[in-house]
N, C-alpha and C positions, 0 to 999 in steps of 0.2 A: 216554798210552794207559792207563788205567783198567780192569780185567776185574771189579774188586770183590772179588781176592784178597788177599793179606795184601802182597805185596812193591808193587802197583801201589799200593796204599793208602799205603804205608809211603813212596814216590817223589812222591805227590801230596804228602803233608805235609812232605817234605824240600826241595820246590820251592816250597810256598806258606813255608817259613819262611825262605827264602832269596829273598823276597821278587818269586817270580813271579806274574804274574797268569795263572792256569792254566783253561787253555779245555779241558776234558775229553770223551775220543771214546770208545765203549765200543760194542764189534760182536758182536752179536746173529748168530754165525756157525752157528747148528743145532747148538752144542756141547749136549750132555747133561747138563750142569750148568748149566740157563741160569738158576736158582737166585741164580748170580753176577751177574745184572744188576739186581737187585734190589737186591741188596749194594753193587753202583757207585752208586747212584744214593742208599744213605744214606752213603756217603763221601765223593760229593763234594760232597753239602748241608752234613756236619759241617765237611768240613776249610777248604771256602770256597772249592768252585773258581766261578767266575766264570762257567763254562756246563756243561754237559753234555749231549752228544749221544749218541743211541745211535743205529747205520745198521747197517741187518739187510743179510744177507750170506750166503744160505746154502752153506756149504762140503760139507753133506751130499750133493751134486752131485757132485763129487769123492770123497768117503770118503775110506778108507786111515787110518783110527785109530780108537781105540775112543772117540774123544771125538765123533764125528760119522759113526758108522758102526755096522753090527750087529758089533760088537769085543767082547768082554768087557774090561773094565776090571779089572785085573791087581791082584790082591790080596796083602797079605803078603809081597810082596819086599823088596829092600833098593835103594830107587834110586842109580841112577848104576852098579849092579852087573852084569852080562851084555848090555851095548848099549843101543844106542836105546830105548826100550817103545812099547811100540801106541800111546800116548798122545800118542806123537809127532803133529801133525795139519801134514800135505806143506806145505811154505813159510809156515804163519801168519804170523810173526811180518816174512814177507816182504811181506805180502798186508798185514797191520795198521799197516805203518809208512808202507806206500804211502796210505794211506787216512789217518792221519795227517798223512802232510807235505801231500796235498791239500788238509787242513782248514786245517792251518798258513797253506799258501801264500794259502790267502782270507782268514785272519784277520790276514796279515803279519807271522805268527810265526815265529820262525830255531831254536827251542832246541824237540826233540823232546824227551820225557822216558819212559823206559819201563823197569820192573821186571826187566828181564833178570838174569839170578844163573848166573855160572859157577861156583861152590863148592860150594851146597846144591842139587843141581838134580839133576833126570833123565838127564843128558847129551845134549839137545836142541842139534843145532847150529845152531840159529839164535840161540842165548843167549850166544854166546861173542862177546870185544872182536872179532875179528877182523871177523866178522859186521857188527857197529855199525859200525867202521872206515866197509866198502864201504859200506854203505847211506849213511852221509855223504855220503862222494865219489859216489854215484851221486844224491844229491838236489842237490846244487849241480850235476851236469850235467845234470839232465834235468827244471829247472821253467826257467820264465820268470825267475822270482824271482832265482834264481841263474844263469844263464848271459845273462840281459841285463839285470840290475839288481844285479848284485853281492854278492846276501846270500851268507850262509854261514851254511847249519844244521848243525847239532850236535846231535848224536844225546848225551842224558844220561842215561846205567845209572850213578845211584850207588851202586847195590846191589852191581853188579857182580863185586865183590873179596869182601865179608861172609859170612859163614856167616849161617844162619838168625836166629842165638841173639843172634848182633849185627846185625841188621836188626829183631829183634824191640825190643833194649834200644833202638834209636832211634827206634822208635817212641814208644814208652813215652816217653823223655824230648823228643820235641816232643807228649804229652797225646791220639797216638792211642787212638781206642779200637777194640781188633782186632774186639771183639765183632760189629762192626757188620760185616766181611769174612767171606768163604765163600770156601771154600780147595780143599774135596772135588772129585772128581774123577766119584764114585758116590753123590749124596745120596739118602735114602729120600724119598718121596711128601709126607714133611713138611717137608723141604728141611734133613733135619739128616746130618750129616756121618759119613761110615763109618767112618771111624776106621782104616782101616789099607790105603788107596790109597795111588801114592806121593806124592800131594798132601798126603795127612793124615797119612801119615808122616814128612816132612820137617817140616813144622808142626809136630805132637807134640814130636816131637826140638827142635824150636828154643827150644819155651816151656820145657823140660826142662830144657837147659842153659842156658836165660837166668834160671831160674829163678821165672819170670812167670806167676802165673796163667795157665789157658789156656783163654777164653772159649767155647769152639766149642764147640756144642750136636751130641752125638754119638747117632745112632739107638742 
């Protein structure tokens, strides 16, 4: 799963070095930063995914966040602090994996791979292991693949566990280059980054404490 942010980038190159052949999905879901699809599509030319698909989706239908809805995008807080944030958008990551494993299951792939972060993160629960857990178990009962041909997919967040600052150093030592990734949440009309959403705040913080230059072209 690919969005052309820093941690999906960071999971594409963790996979391809560990020597997956990675078929890449990235949904064009009416998010307000679609900015990011542009960015998936120079990460997964650099890092060597094998395909890339993009299948539009609009969530705008539904609302309920400021990522796909008339929300204002929340500035200058401190994420993961006072609950969930607008930013939250109802089930994604439930909706994205499902779309996912149906790519999988045509391409007779078992090993899902997706940037989820419980550490550095918003407090979105659909980023937590427990989350991945069920989505396993509910993919091995509810394809073909798994319930009468015996595979067994695996939901892989290696990011999972890391703070930013160590998701960022591992990038850097398999020769990502972040520059090419869009993180913002609120970019300007030129598609450069605001600088203090809590997409661009966690960001900021990670290259901080990693020490690493921090490539992101800021309005």
């Amino acid at each position: 799963m690919l969005s052309g942010g820093l941690d999906s980038a960071t999971v594409l190159a963790i996979a391809r070095a560990d020597g997956f052949e990675c078929h890449c999905l990235t949904v064009d879901y009416g998010q307000r930063h679609r900015v990011e699809l542009a960015a998936a599509a120079r990460v997964a030319a650099a890092v060597g995914a094998a395909s890339h698909r993009v299948l539009s989706l609009d969530l705008r239908a539904i609302g309920g966040s400021a990522l796909t809805d008339e929300i204002d995008v929340p500035h200058g807080g401190d994420p993961g602090v006072g609950g969930v944030p607008v930013t939250y958008v109802p089930a994604r990551n439930t909706v994205l994996l499902a779309l996912l494993l149906g790519h999988a299951e045509v391409t007779g792939a078992v090993d899902l791979f997706i940037g989820a972060n419980a550490v550095d993160y918003s407090g979105y629960p659909d980023c937590r292991p427990a989350f991945l857990d069920a989505f396993a178990q509910l993919a091995n009962l509810g394809t073909v693949a798994g319930a009468e041909h015996g595979a067994r997919f695996q939901v892989h967040a290696p990011l999972i566990e890391l703070t930013k600052a160590e998701i960022i150093l591992r990038g850097v030592e398999l020769g990502l280059d972040y520059g090419l990734t869009h993180s913002c949440y609120d970019p300007d009309a030129a598609g450069r980054a605001c600088g203090d959403c809590d997409s661009c705040t966690l960001r900021k913080r990670g290259f901080e404490e990693a020490g690493v230059p921090d490539p992101t072209r800021y309005g």
